[in-house]
C-alpha positions in Angstrom: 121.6 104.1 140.7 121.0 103.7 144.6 120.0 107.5 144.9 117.2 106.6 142.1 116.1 103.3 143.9 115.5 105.1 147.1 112.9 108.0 145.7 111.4 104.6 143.8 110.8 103.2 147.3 109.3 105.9 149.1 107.7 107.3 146.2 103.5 107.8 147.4 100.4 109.3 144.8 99.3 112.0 145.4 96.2 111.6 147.3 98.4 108.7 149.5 96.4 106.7 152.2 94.8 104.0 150.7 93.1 100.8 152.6 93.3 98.9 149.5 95.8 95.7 149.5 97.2 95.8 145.6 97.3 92.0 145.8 94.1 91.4 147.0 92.6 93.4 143.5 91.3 90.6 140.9 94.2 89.4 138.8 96.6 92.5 139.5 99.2 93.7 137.1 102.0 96.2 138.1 103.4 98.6 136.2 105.9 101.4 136.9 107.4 104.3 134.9 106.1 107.9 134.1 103.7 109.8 134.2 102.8 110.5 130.6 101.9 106.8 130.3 99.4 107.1 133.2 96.3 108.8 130.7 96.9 105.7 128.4 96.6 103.2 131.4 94.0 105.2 132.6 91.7 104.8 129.6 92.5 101.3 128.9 92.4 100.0 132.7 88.2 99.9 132.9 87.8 98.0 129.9 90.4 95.4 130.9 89.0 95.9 134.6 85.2 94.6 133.2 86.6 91.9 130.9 85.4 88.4 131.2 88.8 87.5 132.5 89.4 90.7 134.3 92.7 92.3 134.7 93.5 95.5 137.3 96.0 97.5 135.7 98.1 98.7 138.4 100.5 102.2 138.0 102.8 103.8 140.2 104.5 107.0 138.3 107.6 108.1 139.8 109.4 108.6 136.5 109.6 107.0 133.4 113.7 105.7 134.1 111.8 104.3 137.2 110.5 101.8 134.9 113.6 99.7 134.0 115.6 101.0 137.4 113.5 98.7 139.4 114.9 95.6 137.2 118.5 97.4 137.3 118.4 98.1 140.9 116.4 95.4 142.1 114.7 98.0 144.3 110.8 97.1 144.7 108.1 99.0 144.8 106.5 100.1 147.9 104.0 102.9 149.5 100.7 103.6 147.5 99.9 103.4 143.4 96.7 103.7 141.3 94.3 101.4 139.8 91.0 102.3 137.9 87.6 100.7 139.0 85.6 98.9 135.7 83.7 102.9 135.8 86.5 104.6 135.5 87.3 105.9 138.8 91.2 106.2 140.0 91.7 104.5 143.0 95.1 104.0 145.3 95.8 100.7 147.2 99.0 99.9 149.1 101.9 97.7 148.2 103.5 95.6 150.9 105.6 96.5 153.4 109.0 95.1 151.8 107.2 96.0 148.3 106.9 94.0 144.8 108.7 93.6 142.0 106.9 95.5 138.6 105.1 93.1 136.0 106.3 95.8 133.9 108.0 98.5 133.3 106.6 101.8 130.7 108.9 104.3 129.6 108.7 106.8 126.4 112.6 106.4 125.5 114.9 103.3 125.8 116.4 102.0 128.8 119.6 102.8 128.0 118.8 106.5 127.4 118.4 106.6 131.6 121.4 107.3 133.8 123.4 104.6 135.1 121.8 101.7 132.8 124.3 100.5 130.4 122.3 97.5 128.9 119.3 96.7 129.6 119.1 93.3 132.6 119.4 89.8 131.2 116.2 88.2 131.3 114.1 91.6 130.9 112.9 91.8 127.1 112.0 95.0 125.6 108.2 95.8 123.4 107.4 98.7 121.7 104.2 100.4 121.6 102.4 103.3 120.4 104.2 106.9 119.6 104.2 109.8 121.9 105.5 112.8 120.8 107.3 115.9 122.4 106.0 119.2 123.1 108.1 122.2 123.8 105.2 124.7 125.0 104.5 128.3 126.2 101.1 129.8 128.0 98.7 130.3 125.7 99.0 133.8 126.0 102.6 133.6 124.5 103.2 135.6 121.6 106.3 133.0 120.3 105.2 130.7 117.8 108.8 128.6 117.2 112.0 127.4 118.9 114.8 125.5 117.7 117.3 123.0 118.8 120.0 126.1 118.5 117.3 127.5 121.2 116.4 124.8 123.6 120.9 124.2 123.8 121.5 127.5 125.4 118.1 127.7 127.3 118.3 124.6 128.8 121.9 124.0 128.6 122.9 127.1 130.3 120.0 128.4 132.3 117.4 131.5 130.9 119.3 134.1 132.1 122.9 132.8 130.9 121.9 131.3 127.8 120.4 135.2 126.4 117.9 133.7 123.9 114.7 135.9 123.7 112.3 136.1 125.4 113.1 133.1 127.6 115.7 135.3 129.6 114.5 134.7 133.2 115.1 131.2 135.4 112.4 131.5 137.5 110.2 131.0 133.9 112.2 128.0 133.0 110.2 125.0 133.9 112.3 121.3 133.6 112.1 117.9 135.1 114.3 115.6 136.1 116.6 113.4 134.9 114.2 110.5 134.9 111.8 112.3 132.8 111.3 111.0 129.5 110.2 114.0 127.6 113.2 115.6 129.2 115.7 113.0 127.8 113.7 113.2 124.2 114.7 117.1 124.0 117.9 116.9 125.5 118.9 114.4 123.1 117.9 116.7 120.1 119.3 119.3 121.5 122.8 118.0 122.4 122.8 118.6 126.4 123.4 115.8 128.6 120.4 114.7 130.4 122.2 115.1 133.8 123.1 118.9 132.8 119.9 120.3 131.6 118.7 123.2 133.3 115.2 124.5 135.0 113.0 124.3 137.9 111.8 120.6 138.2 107.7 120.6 138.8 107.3 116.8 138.7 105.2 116.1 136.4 103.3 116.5 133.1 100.0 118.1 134.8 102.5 120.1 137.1 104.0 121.4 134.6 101.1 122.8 132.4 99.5 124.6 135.9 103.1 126.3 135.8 103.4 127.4 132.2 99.5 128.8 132.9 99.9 130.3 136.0 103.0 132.2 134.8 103.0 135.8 135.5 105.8 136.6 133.1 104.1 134.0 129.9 106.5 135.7 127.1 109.3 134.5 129.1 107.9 131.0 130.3 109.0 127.9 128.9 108.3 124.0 129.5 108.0 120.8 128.0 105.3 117.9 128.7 104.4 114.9 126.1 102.1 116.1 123.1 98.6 114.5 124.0 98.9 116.0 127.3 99.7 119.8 124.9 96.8 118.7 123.0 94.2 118.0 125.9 95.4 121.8 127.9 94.8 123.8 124.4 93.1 126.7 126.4 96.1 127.0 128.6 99.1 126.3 126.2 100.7 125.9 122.9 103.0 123.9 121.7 105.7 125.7 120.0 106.9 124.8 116.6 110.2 122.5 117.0 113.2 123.2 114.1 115.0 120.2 114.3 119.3 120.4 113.9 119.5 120.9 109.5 116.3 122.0 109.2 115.5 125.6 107.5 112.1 126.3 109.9 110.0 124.8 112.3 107.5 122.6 112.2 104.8 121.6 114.5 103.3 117.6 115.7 100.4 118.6 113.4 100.0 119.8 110.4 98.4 122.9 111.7 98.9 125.2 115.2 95.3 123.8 115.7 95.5 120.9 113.9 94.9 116.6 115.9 96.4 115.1 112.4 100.0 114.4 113.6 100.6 114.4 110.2 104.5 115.7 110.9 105.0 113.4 113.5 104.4 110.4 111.3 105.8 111.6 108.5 109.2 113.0 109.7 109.1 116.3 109.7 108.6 116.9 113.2 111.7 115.3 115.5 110.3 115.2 118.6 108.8 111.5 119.2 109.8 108.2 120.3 107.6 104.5 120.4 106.9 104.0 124.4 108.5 100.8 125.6 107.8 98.1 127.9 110.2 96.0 129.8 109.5 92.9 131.8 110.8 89.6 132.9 110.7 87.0 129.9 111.2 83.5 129.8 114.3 81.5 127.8 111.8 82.8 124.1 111.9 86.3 124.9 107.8 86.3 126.4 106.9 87.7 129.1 107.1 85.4 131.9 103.8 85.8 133.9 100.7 85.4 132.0 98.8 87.9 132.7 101.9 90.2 131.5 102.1 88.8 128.1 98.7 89.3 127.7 98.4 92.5 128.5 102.1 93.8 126.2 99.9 91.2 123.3 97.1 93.6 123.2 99.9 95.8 121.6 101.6 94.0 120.1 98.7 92.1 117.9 99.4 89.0 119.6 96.8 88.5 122.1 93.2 90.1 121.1 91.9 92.4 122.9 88.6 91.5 125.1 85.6 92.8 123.2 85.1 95.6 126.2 88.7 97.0 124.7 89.2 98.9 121.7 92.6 99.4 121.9 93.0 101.2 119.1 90.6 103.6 119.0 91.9 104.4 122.5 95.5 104.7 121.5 94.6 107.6 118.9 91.3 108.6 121.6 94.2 109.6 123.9 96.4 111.2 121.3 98.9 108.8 120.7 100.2 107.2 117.2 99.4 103.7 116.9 102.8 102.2 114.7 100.2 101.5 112.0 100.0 105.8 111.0 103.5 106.0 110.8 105.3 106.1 107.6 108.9 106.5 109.3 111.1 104.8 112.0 114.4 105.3 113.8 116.6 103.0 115.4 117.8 105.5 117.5 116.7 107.5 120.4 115.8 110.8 118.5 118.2 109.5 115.7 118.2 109.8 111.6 114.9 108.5 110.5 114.1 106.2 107.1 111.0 105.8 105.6 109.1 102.7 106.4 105.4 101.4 105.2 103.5 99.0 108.3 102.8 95.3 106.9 99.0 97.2 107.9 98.4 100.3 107.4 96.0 102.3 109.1 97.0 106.2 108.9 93.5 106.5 106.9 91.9 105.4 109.8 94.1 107.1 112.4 93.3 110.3 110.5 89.6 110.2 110.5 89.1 109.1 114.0 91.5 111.9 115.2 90.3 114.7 113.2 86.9 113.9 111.6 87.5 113.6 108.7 90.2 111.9 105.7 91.0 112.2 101.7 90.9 108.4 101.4 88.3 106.6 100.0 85.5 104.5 101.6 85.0 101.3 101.3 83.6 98.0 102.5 85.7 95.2 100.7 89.1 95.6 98.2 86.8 95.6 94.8 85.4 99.4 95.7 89.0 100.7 96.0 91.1 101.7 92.8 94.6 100.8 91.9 97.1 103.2 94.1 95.5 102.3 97.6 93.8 98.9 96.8 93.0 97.5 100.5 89.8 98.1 102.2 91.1 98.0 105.9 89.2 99.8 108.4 86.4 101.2 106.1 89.1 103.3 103.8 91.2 102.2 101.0 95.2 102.1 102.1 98.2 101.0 100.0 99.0 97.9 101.1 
């Protein structure tokens, strides 16, 4: 774990010098992990920013494994990371010398899915919060549609050019990350390659890797991988291909359609490809967060704490393409392991699908009496289940 703790601590944004002390920002809060979390933060770090009781959200994103490594390691945080102005502007500002310890930690698969991290540090607890979800992708341009787990083992588990799977033949066309890449553990994991073996040309990250797949000048044989709201938001540039998961008979995609925003096979099983990000932070002898202002922050998700007026966390959680645990009508206990069928004490996928697409079968309503017998709770403006 030392090699990981040393890219941790000279790890700088691009953009780097910054004249910006993090601790002198109102009521700081440090994260660390990867980069697909850093869109989310992004949208939610003005309204916290402009809050009566105002909290800067603070993000460095060397990796997502970098997000629990800092606990395991004890390796601190130093050089530059971003925070967000209450107008939305990314700013950097500079940690101290001998660097800080992260309020908390943000990856998109467990801790222990990350090299070298057995359990996960006494006195660290562990919060779930919305879904991301997986996208294997090819330039737009691309005439392949589908790719299954049979695929991604021989592409990615033996390079392009060894692994002779059509028409991702050539390496130079096989974009990867590292091993401290969530969306890389996510696939290798359903594809049954060790994280530590998977193949391809590391680009660093998400927005790296969708300039790569579009810039291609071979796109039939270019493959990559980045989180699925980042897929969804670089539509003119790429698709995501159609995942079939190990047992099933064809492929399926996040949505329901190629062009679809419903994520209607994410959260109802069909599509494999998605895990509930986590947070990790110090926590007192009750499992809470032990600093304040980090408990109220992982509350916001976690329904604990509400949000500030100025924050509608929801709404931003399916805004940025995420699934709040609300929409989801199955769960896993493992990373990219056999899923069950499970109903949320509060449903909201009638609300989650109208606000991502437009539009939703459910009924309107304003209180429980306008809605009939199957879904007979008005919650959220639509009649749900339960």
């Amino acid at each position: 774990m030392a090699s990981l703790g040393l890219v941790a601590a000279v790890f700088t944004p691009a953009g780097a010098w910054a004249a910006v002390d993090c601790a002198s920002l109102p009521n700081p809060l440090i994260g660390a992990g990867g980069s697909a979390s850093k869109p989310l933060l992004g949208k939610i770090a003005p309204a916290l920013r402009k809050a009566a009781d105002p909290i800067t959200l603070i993000y460095q994103s060397p990796g997502a494994c970098f997000g629990i490594t800092a606990y395991v390691d004890k390796t601190p945080l130093t050089g530059t990371a971003s925070y967000w102005e209450a107008d939305g502007s990314e700013q950097t500002c500079n940690f101290p010398v001998l660097g800080v310890t992260p309020d908390f930690g943000m990856l998109g698969v467990k801790a222990t899915e990350c090299a070298g991290v057995e359990a996960v540090p006494a006195g660290i607890g562990e919060f779930t919060g919305p879904i991301t979800s997986w996208s294997l992708i090819v330039p737009k341009s691309a005439s392949q549609t589908s790719i299954s787990a049979a695929a991604v083992y021989f592409i990615y588990g033996f390079g392009a050019a060894l692994g002779k799977v059509s028409p991702w033949t050539l390496d130079a066309e096989l974009y990867s990350r590292n091993a401290t890449s969530a969306a890389l553990i996510a696939i290798a994991l359903a594809a049954g390659i060790p994280p530590t073996k998977f193949k391809g040309n590391d680009v660093g990250s998400n927005q790296a890797m969708i300039s790569s797949l579009a810039g291609s000048t071979s796109p039939e044989a270019a493959l990559g991988f980045v989180s699925t709201e980042v897929a969804d938001l670089n539509r003119d540039s790429v698709r995501t291909l159609a995942f079939q998961a190990e047992g099933q008979s064809c492929g399926y995609w996040p949505d329901s359609t190629a062009t679809g925003f419903d994520k209607r096979n994410v959260r109802d099983g069909h599509y494999y490809l998605w895990s509930p990000y986590r947070f990790y932070a110090p926590v007192d002898g009750q499992n809470k967060p032990s600093k304040p202002v980090t408990a109220r922050f992982l509350g916001f998700f976690s329904g604990a704490v509400e949000p500030p007026p100025e924050l509608p966390l929801l709404d931003t959680i399916i805004d940025n393409g995420n699934i709040p645990e609300c929409a989801m009508e199955v769960w896993r206990d493992e990373e990219i392991g056999p899923l069950y069928s499970r109903q949320p004490v509060a449903p909201c996928g009638c609300y989650y699908e109208f606000r991502a697409t437009g539009e939703s079968s459910c009924g309107t309503c304003t209180k429980d009496a306008e809605c009939g017998a199957d879904s007979p709770v008005c919650r959220l403006g639509f009649c749900e289940v339960i």
